[in-house]
N, C-alpha and C positions, 0 to 999 in steps of 0.2 A: 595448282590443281583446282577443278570447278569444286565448289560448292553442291553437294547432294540438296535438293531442293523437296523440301515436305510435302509428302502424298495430299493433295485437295479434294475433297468430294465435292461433287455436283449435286447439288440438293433441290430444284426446283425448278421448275419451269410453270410459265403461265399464258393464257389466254387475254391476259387485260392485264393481270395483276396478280400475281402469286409468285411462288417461289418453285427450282432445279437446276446442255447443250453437246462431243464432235460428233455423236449419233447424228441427233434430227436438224442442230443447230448447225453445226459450222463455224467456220469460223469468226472472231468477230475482231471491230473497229475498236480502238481505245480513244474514249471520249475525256476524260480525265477522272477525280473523286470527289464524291459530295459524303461530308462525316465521315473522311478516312477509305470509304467502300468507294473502289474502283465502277467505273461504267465504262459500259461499251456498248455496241449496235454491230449487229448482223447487215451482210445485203441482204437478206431475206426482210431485215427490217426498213430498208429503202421503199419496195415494192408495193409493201401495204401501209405502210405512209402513205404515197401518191395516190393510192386505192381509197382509201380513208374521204385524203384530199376532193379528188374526183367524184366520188360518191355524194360526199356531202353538198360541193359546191353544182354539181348538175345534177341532183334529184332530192334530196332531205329538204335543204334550207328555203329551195324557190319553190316547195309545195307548203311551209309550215311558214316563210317568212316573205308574203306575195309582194310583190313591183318592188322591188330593188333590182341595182342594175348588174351585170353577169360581173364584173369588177368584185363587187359589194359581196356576191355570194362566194367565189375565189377567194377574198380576204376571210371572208367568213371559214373557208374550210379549212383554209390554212394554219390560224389561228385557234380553230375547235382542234384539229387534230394534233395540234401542237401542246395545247395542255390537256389533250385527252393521257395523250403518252404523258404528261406530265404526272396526269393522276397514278397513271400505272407504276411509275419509278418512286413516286410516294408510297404506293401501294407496297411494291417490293422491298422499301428503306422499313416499312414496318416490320415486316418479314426480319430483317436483317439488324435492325435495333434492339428484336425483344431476344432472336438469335444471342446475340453480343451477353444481353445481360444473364442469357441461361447459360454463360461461357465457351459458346461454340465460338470460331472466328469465322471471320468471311472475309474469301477470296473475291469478291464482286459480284456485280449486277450487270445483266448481258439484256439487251431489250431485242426480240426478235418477230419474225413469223407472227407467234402466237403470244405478244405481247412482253414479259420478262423472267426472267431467272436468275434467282439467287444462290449462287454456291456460298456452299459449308464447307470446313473442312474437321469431319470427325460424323459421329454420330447421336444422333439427338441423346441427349444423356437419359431422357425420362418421360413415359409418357405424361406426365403432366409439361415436362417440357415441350413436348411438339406440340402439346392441346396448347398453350400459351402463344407458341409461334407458329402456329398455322392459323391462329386467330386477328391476332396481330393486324395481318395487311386487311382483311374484310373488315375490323372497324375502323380502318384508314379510310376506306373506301367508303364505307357509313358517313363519314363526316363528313368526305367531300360531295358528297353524294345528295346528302340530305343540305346539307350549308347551300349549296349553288341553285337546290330547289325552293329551298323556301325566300333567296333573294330574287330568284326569278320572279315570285309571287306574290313577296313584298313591296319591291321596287318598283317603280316606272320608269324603267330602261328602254333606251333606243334601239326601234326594232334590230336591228344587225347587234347590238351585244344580248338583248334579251333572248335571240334566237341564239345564241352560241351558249349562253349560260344556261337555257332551260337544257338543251341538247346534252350538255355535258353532265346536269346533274342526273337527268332522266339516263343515260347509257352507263353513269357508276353506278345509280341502285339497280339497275336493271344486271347488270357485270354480277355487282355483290352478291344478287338472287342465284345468277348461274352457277358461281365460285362455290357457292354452299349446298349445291349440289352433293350428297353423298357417294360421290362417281373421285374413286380415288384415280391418278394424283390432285385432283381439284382441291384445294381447300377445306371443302367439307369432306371430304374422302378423306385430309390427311386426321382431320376431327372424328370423324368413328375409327380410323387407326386406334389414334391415340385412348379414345374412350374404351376399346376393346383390348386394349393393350393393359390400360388401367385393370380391367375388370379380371383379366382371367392372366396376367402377368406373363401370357406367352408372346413376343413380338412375330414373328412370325408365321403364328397362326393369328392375329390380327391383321398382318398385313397380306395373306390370303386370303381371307372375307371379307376386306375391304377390296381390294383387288380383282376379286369378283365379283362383288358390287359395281367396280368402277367398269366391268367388261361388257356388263349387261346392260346400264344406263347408255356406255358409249355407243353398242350395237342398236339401242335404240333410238338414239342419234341418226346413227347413220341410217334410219330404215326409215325416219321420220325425213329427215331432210332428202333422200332420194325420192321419198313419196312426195311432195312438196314440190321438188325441180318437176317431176313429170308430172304432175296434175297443172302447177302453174308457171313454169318456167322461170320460179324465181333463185335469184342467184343467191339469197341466204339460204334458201335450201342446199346447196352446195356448200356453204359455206360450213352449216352446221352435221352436212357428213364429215365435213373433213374436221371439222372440232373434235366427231362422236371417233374419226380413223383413230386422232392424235392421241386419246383419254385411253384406247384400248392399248394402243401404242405402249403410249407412257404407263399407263398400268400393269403392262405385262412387266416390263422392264424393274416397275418396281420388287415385283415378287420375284422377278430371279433374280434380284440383286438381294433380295431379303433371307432369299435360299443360300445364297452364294455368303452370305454376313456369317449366317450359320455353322456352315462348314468351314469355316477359313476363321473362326473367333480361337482366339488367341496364339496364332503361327504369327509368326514374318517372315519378309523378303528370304532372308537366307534357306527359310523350307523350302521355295518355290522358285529360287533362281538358277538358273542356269549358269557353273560356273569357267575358268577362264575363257573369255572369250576369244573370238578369232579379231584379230588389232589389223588395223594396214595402217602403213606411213601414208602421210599427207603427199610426200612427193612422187607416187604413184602416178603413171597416166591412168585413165578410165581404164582402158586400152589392158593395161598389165592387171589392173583391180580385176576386172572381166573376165580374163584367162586364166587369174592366179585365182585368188580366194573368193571369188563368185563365184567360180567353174566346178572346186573343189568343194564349195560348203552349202552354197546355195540359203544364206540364210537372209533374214530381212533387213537385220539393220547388222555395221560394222562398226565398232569404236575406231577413232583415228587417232593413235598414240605417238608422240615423238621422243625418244629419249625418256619413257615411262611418263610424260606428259600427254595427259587427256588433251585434246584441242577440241572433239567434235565426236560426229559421226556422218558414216555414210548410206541412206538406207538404199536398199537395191533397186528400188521404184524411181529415186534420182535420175540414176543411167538412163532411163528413158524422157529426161530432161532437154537431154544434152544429143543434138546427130552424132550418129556413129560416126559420121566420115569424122569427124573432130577427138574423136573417142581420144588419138594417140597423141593430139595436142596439151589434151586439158588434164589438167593433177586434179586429185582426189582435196586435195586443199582449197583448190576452186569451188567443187561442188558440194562438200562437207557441211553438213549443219554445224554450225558453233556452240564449242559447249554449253553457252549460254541460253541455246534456244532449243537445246535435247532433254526430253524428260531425266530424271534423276533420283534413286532411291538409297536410303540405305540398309545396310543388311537389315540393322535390326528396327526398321520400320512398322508397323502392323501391318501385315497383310490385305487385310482388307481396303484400309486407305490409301494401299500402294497398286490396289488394281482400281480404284478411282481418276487416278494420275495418268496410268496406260488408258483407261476409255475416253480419256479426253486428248489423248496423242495421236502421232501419226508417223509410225505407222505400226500405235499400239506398243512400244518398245520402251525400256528404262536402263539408264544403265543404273550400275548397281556398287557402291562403297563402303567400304570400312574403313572408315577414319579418312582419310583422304583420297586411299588408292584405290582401282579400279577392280572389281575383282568380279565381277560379271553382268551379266544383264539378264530380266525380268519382263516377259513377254504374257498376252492375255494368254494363250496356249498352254502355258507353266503353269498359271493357276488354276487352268480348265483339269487341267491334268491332277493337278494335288486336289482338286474338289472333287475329282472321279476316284481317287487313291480312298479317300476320309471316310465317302460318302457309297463307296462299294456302286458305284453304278455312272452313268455318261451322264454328265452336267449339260441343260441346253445353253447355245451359243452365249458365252456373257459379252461378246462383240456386239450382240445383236441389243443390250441394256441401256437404255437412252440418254446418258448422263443425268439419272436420279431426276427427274422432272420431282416437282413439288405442288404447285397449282396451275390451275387453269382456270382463268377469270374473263373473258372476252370470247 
């Protein structure tokens, strides 16, 4: 029998360097572990790599670092951009260090889009905890920041490293300045959280006043950098709507997952699961799955049982994988997720951390055990439903919750 696998929370997301991804992120690449904590990279993080790249080597370095040769500024951006993201996954190991000692665990470090994100799995225990670990990466970034400026300033470096070193110390204090922004999920958003959490011991109305904080900075974001493109056609003005989209974004996300905490604080899985499920055999064509218990149940995901052994699942989005004309060839074993790679909860999980687990699946789905055996599954819908049961009134989408973004540093 598989192994129920522990609900994860997704606790951050960043712009350069902070800490929260299948909402906005995606999926991502496993690069291996530095101290235990997993890495990985998005294609979204391919993209603005080579952006980074580009930018730097045809317009930053041959206006701040003149007559060298197009070679020289290539090298140069390759290498700035390389331990620019270096700073960032520093950035995030602070995050996730000071994390560790306030005894949350971590499922890893994802570098994307908008820089990196650190999943938790649990809930900050205290606000003086999150004040400690949302502080964390911005004085990592202090030191790299400030170190690289003052050897720039010290030193008599060869033009091509002294432009790469000024460059990198000047974009982490300039990152640190943005991060501390009081515009939640940023870093300093998640610091008046925590401050206001201190003060008045409500989390949830802390993380609505920060959350509207973080809606109005990000909205003037976006009115500042669209002003910006159409006055000069510059492309950080674009840039910085879509920082000020992401912050409203993520900050929404925050608060309804903060509402969602509330409602659902002290259930688990078994309140919210849906129980026997509907099983197909692995030796199934498409073909009979389609006719037989797709036709009849229409649900999204199928457990695949053999002899009361879990093997997988089949979700109903698959079939459209697969041409129909082939439909009668191909078994349900062929196209089955493996149990190894299907979410997993158990009954008596928290709640809350087992709808952390579904917003980072796909498609959304968990199956569900008691002791070893299968005995239902655990869909966002279940617990939209018992939040509207609790809570006497329609809960907005928690599908629409960004995987807990944490900062935004770049």
């Amino acid at each position: 029998m598989p192994q129920p696998r522990p609900a994860a929370r997704q606790s951050g997301r960043s712009l350069a360097g902070g800490s929260g991804g299948a909402g906005l992120m995606g999926s991502s690449i496993r690069l291996g572990r530095i101290a235990g904590v997993e890495i990985g990279i998005t294609w979204s993080w391919l993209l603005i790599f080579a952006f980074v790249v580009v930018t730097l080597a045809a317009a930053v370095f041959p206006s701040t670092n003149e007559g060298l040769g197009a070679g020289t500024y290539v090298a140069m951006g390759v290498v700035a951009t390389v331990l620019f993201f270096a700073s960032l996954l520093l950035h995030e190991l602070g995050h996730a260090v000071v994390a560790r000692r306030e005894g949350m665990e971590i499922s890893g470090i994802t570098l994307w889009l908008f820089g990196g994100v650190s999943r938790f799995k649990g809930s900050f225990p205290s606000a003086g905890a999150e004040f400690r670990i949302a502080t964390a990466g911005p004085l990592v970034t202090l030191v790299i920041g400030g170190a690289l400026v003052l050897v720039g300033e010290a030193l008599s470096l060869p033009s091509a490293v002294d432009g790469v070193v000024v460059w990198l110390g000047l974009v982490n204090l300039f990152l640190l300045a943005f991060n501390l922004l009081p515009a939640f999920p940023l870093d300093g958003g998640r610091v008046l959280r925590s401050i206001l959490w201190k003060i008045r011991g409500d989390f949830g109305w802390a993380t609505s006043v920060a959350g509207a904080v973080g809606r109005a900075l990000g909205a003037l974001m976006i009115g500042i950098g669209v002003l910006s493109f159409l006055l000069t056609f510059s492309v950080g003005g674009l840039w910085l709507a879509l920082i000020g989209w992401f912050v409203m974004v993520a900050g929404a996300g925050e608060v309804r997952f903060a509402a969602a905490r509330q409602a659902l604080e002290g259930l688990t899985v078994a309140d919210a699961m849906g129980r026997d499920p509907i099983k197909v055999s692995p030796d199934l064509t498409l073909q009979e799955f389609a006719d037989g218990a797709f036709t009849a149940h229409r649900h999204a995901m199928y457990p695949v049982s053999d002899n009361g052994e879990v093997l997988g699942a089949l979700a109903a989005r698959d079939l459209g994988t697969v041409p129909q004309s082939r439909w009668r060839s191909t078994r349900v074993r062929e196209q089955m997720r493996p149990a190894g790679l299907v979410a997993s909860v158990r009954e008596e999980d928290d709640l809350t951390e087992a709808l952390m687990t579904l917003l980072q699946t796909d498609p959304q789905r968990a199956l569900v055990f008691r002791d070893s055996q299968l005995t239902g599954l655990l869909s966002v819908s279940d617990v939209e439903r018992l939040i509207e049961l609790h809570r006497g009134q329609v809960s907005p989408s928690l599908a629409r919750v960004p995987q807990r973004p944490r900062s935004v540093s770049s």
